[in-house]
Every structure is written in structure tokens, then in C-alpha cells.
C-alpha positions as CSV (number, residue, x, y, z in Angstrom):
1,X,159.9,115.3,-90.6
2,X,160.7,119.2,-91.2
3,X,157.1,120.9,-91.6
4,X,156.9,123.0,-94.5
5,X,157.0,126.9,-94.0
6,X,154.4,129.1,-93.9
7,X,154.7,131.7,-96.7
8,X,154.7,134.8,-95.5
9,X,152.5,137.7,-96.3
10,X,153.6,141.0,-97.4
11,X,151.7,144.1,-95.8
12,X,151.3,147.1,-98.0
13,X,151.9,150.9,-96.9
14,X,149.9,152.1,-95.1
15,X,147.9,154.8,-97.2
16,X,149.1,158.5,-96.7
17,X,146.4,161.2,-96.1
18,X,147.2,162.6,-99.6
19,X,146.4,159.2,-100.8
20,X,143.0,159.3,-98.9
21,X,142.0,162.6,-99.7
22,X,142.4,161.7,-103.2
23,X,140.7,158.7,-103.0
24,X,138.0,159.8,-100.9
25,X,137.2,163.3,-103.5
26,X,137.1,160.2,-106.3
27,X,134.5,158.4,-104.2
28,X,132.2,161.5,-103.6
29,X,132.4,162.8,-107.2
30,X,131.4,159.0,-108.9
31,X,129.6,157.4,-105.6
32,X,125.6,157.3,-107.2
33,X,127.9,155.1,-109.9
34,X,129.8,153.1,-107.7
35,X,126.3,152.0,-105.8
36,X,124.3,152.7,-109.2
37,X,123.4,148.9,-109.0
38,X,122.0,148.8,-105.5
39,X,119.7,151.7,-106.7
40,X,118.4,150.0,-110.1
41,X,118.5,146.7,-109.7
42,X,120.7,146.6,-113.1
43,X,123.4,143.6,-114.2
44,X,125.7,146.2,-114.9
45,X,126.4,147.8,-112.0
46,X,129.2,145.4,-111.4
47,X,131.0,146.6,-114.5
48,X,131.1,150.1,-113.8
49,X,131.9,149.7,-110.1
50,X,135.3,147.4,-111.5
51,X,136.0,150.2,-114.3
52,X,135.7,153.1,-111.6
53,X,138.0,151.2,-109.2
54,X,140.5,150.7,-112.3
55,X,140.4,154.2,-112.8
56,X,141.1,155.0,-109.2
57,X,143.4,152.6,-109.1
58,X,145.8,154.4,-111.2
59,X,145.1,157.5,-110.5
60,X,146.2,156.6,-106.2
61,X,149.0,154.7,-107.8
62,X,150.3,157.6,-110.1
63,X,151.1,159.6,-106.8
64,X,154.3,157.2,-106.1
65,X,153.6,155.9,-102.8
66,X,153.0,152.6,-103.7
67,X,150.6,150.6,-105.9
68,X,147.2,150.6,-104.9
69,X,145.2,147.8,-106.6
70,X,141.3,147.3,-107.2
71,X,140.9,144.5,-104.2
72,X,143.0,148.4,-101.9
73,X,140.9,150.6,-102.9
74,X,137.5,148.6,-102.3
75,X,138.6,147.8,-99.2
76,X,139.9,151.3,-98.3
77,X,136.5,152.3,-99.4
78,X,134.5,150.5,-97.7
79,X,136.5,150.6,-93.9
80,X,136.0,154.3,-94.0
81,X,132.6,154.6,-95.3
82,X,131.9,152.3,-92.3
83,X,133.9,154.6,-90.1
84,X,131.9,157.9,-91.0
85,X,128.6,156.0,-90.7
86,X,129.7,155.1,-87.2
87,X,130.6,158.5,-86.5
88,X,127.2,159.7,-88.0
89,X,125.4,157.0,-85.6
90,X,127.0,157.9,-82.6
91,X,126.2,161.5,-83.4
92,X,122.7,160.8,-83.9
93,X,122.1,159.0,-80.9
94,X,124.4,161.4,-78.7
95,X,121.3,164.0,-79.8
96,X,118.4,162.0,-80.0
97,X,119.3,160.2,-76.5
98,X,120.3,163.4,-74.7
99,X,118.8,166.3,-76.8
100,X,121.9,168.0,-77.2
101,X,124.8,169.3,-75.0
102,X,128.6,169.2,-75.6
103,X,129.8,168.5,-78.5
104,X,132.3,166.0,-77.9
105,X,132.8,163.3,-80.2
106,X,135.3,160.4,-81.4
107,X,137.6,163.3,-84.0
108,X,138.0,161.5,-87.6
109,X,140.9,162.3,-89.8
110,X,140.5,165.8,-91.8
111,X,139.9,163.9,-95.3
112,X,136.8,162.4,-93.9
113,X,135.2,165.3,-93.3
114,X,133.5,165.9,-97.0
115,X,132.6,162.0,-96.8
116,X,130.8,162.7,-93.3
117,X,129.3,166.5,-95.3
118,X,128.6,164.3,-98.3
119,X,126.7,161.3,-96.1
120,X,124.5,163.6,-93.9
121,X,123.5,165.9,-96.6
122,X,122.4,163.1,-98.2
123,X,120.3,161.4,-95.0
124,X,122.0,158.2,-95.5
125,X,123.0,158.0,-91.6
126,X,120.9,154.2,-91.4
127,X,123.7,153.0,-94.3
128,X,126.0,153.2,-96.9
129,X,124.3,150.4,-100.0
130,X,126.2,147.1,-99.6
131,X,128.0,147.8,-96.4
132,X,127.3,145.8,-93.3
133,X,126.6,147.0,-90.6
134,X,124.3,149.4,-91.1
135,X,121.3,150.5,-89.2
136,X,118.1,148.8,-89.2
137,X,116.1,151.1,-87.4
138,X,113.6,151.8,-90.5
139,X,113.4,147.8,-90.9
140,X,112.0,147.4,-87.3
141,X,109.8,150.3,-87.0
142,X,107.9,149.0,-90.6
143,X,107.9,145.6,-88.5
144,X,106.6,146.8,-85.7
145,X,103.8,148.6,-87.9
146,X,102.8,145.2,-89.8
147,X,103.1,143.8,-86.5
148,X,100.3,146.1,-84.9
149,X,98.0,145.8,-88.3
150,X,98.0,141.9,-88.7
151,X,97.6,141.5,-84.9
152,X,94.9,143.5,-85.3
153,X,93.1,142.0,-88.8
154,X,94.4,138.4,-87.0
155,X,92.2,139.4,-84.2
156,X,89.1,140.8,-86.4
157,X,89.4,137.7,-88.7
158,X,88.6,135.6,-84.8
159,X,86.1,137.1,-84.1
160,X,84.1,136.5,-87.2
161,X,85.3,132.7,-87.2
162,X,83.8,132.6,-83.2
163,X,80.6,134.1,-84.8
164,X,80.3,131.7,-87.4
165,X,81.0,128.7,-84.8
166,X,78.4,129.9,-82.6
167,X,75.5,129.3,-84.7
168,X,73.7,126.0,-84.4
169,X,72.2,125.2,-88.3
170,X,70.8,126.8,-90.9
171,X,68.0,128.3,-88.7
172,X,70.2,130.7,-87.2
173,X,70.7,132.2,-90.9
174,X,69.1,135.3,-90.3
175,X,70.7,136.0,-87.1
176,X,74.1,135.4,-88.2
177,X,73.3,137.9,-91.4
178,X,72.1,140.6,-88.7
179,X,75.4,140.5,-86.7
180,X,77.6,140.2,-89.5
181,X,75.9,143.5,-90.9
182,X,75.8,144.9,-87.4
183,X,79.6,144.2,-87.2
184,X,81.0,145.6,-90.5
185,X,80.7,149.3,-89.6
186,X,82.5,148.5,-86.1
187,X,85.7,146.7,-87.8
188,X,85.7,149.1,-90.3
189,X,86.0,152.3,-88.3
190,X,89.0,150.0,-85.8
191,X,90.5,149.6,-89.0
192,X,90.3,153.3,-89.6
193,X,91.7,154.4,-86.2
194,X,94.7,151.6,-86.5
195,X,95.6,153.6,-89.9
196,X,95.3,157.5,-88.5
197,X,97.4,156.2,-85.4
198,X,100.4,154.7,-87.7
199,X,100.1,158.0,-90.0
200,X,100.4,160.3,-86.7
201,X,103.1,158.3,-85.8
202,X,105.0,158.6,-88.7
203,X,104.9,161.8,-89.3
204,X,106.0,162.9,-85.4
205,X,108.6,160.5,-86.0
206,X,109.7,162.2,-89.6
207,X,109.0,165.9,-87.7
208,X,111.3,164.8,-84.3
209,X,113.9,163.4,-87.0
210,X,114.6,166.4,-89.1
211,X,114.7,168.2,-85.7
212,X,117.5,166.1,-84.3
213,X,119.4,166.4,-88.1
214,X,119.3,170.6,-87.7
215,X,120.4,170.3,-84.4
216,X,123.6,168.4,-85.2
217,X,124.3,170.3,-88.4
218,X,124.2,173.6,-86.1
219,X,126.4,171.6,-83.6
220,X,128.9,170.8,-86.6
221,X,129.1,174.5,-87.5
222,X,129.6,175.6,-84.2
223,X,132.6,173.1,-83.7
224,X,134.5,174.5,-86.9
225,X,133.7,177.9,-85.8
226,X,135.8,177.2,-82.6
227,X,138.6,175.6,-85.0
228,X,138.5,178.2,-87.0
229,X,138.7,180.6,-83.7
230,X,141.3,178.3,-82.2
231,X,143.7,179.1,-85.1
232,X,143.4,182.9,-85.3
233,X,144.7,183.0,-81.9
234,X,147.5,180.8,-83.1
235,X,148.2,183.1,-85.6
236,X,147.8,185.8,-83.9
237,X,150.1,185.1,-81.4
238,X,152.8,184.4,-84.1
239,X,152.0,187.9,-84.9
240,X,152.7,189.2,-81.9
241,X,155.9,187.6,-81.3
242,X,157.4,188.4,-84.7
243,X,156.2,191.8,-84.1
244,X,158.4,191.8,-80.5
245,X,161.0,190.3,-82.7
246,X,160.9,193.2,-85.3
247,X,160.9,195.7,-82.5
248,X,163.7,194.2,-81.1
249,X,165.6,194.3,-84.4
250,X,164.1,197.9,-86.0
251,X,162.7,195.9,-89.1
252,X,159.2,196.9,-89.9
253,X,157.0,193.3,-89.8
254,X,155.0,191.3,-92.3
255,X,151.7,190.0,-91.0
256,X,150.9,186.4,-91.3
257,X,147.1,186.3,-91.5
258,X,144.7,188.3,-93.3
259,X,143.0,191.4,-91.8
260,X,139.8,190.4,-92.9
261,X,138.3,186.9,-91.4
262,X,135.6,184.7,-92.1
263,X,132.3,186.7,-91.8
264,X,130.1,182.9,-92.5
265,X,131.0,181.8,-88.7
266,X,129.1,184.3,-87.1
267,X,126.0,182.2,-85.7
């Protein structure tokens, strides 16, 4: 009995970096709409996601590499939103585990760049909406705060039950009354220490934070300053030999770059 074949399944091109860069420039200029449902809770925020990726849809397609369909693009979307929020990870526990050093990190394509700008301007390095994988450090520091303050109201709320058990009968009324009284002012000011210690927490943890973000923006600038070095000298040096090949042929040379460079990469 022949066994029926498998049909097979057609893999689309792979999408060219003028494809991406287009598609990722889209993304930036509509993403609060394309997530605009994760922010508001709205039923609608399915329909405009669909009528953006129709719209981007064409517009990819319109370049002539291939067709790019809704079910492309999400996909494309979402694999390289997961890869800059890797990169931003990595990048933020590179600094936060070590407190700096060499900046030497996995290199992402060029078009990402804006999307990396884009997603740290923005302080969404825990998560892109809807995307899996994200970060849950915010999830288990809140956890580990309701932790501390139920143990500790859990631990209050025995203490008063043991009180209560130790009393024989109504006799003891008065007594019981006294110690409840006497007690109030001592769970009360626990109470107060437990919340002063979570809100000293929180803000050294907020403070150390938006340290560790200005280091690695300074660490980003520096890196493109050394690109932007790195291809002076190339330029330079292509200079310098069509200047040896003028000389050597008596024609007065053109030079390729600009006399005037950057002045915003002096740190």
C-alpha cells in the first residue's frame, strides 16, 4: 500500500534589509497603535492591529521582492522585537552584574538600531506588550513585597488569636481589654517600619536603575563614536591613496569626505 505524500511546504525569501528597515520605521511610527489594546483594555485593538498590518503589508510588498502577507509581517515583527529586547537584557545585566567595562556585545543588524533607540528610550527593557518572553523582574520584586507584608500581618493576626486563646472565661475580660490596648500601638508602629523599609527600598532600587540606564546610554554613544572614528580612517586612507595616485598621474584630486566632521561625538 503506497503511502500518500507529504505536501510540501514552500519557504518564502528571506526578507532583505531594505525590506526590514522599511518595516521596522512602520513599526516605530504606528507601535502605541499596534499595542493600543494591551494599553486600554479596548475590543478594538484587534481591528486596528489587522488594518495596520494590511497597510504594511502592501507597502513591504510594493518594493518587489516578494509578497509579504499579514500572518509575515506579524511574525517578522514580533521575532525581532524579541531580538532587541534580548539584546537590551543582556545589556542590562552586563552593567548591573559587573558595573560596567568593555563594551562588547552580541552586534544586531543596522535596521534594528532605531527599534533598540526606540525601546530604551522608552524603558520597556522588562517587555515588549504581548510578546513572550519577557522579563518578570517587576512581577517578583511586588511578590516578594506582598510576601514580606502578609507574612508579617499573618504573623500579627497570631498573635492576637494566641492572646485570645489564653484567656480562661469571661473573668479574664478586663485583662484581655488591657493587653489588646497595650498591644495596638506596638503592631501599629511594626506596621509602620515594614512600610518605610519597602518605600526605602524602592526608591534605591528606582535610583540604582536609572543609574545603570545612563551608564549604558553613555556606553552606546561611545561605541558609535568609535564607528564613526573607525570610518574616517577608512576614508581617510582612500584619500591618501587617491592623492599618491593623482601625484603619480599630475591630476589635481577630489576629496572623498568632508572637511568638517561630527562635532556631537566629542564626549
Amino acid at each position: 500500500m503506497s503511502q500518500a505524500k507529504k505536501p510540501r511546504v514552500s519557504r518564502s525569501t528571506a526578507y532583505t534589509d531594505e525590506e526590514s528597515q522599511r518595516l521596522i520605521t512602520l513599526y516605530i511610527e504606528n507601535r502605541d497603535k499596534y499595542h493600543e489594546k494591551f494599553k486600554s483594555g479596548s475590543k478594538n485593538g484587534d481591528s486596528i492591529r489587522q488594518n495596520l498590518l494590511t497597510e504594511w503589508s502592501k507597502d513591504i510588498s510594493s518594493l518587489g521582492v516578494a509578497f509579504r502577507s499579514k500572518e509575515s509581517i506579524e511574525e517578522k515583527i514580533k521575532n525581532e522585537s524579541k531580538k532587541v529586547q534580548k539584546f537590551l537584557r543582556e545589556e542590562k545585566e552586563k552593567y548591573t552584574g559587573t558595573g560596567g567595562g568593555v563594551y562588547n556585545l552580541h552586534k544586531l543588524p543596522e535596521y534594528l538600531r532605531p527599534l533598540v533607540d526606540c525601546l530604551a528610550e522608552k524603558h520597556h527593557v522588562t517587555g515588549v506588550p504581548g510578546l513572550d518572553g519577557d522579563s518578570d523582574d517587576d512581577f517578583e520584586c511586588t511578590a516578594a513585597n506582598s510576601s514580606a507584608s502578609e507574612g508579617l500581618e499573618m504573623d500579627m493576626s497570631g498573635r492576637e488569636d494566641l492572646t485570645a486563646e489564653d484567656q480562661p472565661d469571661a473573668s479574664g475580660e478586663c485583662t484581655q481589654s488591657t493587653m489588646t490596648s497595650e498591644s495596638a500601638p506596638a503592631l501599629s508602629k511594626s506596621r509602620s517600619v515594614a512600610a518605610k523599609a519597602r518605600e526605602a527600598l524602592t526608591l534605591f532600587t528606582d535610583k540604582r536603575s536609572l543609574l545603570y540606564e545612563e551608564e549604558i546610554k553613555l556606553a552606546r554613544l561611545k561605541q558609535r563614536k568609535v564607528q564613526v572614528e573607525i570610518q574616517i580612517a577608512e576614508l581617510k586612507l582612500e584619500e591618501a591613496k587617491l592623492q599618491l595616485k593623482s601625484a603619480n598621474q599630475g591630476i589635481a584630486p577630489q576629496s572623498p569626505i568632508s572637511s568638517t566632521y561630527p562635532q556631537y561625538f566629542n564626549l
